[in-house]
C-alpha positions in Angstrom: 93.5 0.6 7.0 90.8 -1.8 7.7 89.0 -3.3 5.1 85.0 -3.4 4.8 83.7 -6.5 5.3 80.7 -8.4 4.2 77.4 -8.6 6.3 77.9 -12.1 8.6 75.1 -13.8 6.7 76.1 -13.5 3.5 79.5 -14.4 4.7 78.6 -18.0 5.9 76.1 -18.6 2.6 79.1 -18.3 0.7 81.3 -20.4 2.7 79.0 -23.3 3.0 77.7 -22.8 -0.7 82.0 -23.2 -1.7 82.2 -26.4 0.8 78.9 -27.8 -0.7 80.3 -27.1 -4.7 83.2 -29.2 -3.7 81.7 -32.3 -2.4 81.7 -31.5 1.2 78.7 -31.6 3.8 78.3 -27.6 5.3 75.7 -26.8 8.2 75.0 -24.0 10.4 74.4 -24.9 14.0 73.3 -21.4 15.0 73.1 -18.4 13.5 73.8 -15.5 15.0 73.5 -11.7 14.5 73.0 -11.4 10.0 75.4 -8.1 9.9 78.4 -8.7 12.5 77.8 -11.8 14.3 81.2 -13.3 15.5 82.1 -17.0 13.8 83.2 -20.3 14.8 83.9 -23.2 12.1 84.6 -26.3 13.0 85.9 -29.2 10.3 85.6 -32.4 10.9 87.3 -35.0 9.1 84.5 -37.9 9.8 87.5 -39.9 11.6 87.0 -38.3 14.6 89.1 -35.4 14.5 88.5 -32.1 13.9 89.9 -28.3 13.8 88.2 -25.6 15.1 89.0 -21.8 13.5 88.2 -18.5 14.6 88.4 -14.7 13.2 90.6 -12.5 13.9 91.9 -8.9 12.8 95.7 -8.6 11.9 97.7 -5.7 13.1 97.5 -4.6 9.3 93.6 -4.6 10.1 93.1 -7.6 7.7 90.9 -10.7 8.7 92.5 -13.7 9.2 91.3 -16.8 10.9 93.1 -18.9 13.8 93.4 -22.7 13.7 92.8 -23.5 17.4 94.6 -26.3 17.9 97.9 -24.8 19.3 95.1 -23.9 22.4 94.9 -27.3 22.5 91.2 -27.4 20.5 91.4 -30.5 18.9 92.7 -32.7 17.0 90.1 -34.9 18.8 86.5 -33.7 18.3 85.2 -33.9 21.4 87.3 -31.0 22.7 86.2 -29.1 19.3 83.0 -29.8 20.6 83.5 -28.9 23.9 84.8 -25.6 23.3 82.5 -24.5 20.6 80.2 -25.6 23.4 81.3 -23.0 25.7 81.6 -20.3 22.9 78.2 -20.4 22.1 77.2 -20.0 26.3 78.8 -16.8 26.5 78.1 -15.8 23.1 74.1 -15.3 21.7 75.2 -13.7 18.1 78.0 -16.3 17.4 77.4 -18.1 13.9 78.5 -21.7 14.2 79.4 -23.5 10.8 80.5 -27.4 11.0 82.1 -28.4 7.6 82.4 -32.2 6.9 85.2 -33.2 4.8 87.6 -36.1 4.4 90.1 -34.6 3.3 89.4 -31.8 6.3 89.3 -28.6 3.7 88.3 -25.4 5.9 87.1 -23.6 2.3 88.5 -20.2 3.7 89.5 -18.0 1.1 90.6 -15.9 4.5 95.1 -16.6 5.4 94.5 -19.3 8.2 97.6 -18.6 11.3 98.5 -20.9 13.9 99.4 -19.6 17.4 102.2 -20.1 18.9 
């Protein structure tokens, strides 16, 4: 069964609100459709790496996010860049949240996979 999720919006207030409460930096570079707008955050660690995650439903219809860098997004933040770069051309509704962090703490309360 899939669960309900929360509008986008009010999605990515919380997230950045969690990231801010916690010492971190948290801006949205675009916003993107407030009810189901697609999302894209990227963490940098201000060392010049970085991680780039995405959503995704699980089989058991639960949403999980993706840590790109098996794809080979990252570590370096130019290709973070580069690719959230080329999301947001194909993509007009895509939310895209950059988290600054030293210690590199996505603040997703969301399981985080790798690909393999």
């Amino acid at each position: 069964m899939f669960e309900e999720r929360l509008p986008t919006k009010l999605w990515v207030e919380a997230l950045v609100r969690r990231a801010q409460l916690e010492g971190a930096s948290a801006f949205v570079l675009q916003r993107g459709d407030a009810e189901r707008g697609d999302i894209v955050v990227k963490v940098a660690d201000l060392r010049g790496e970085a991680r780039v995650y995405v959503p995704r439903t699980s089989m058991e219809g639960v949403r999980v996010f993706v840590d790109l860098e098996s794809q080979s997004v990252g570590p370096d933040e130019a290709s973070a860049d580069a690719y959230i770069q080329r999301v947001r051309t194909r993509d007009q509704d895509l939310w895209v949240i950059e988290i600054e962090d030293r210690e590199a703490r996505n603040f997703l309360t969301e399981p985080v996979e790798k690909l393999s």
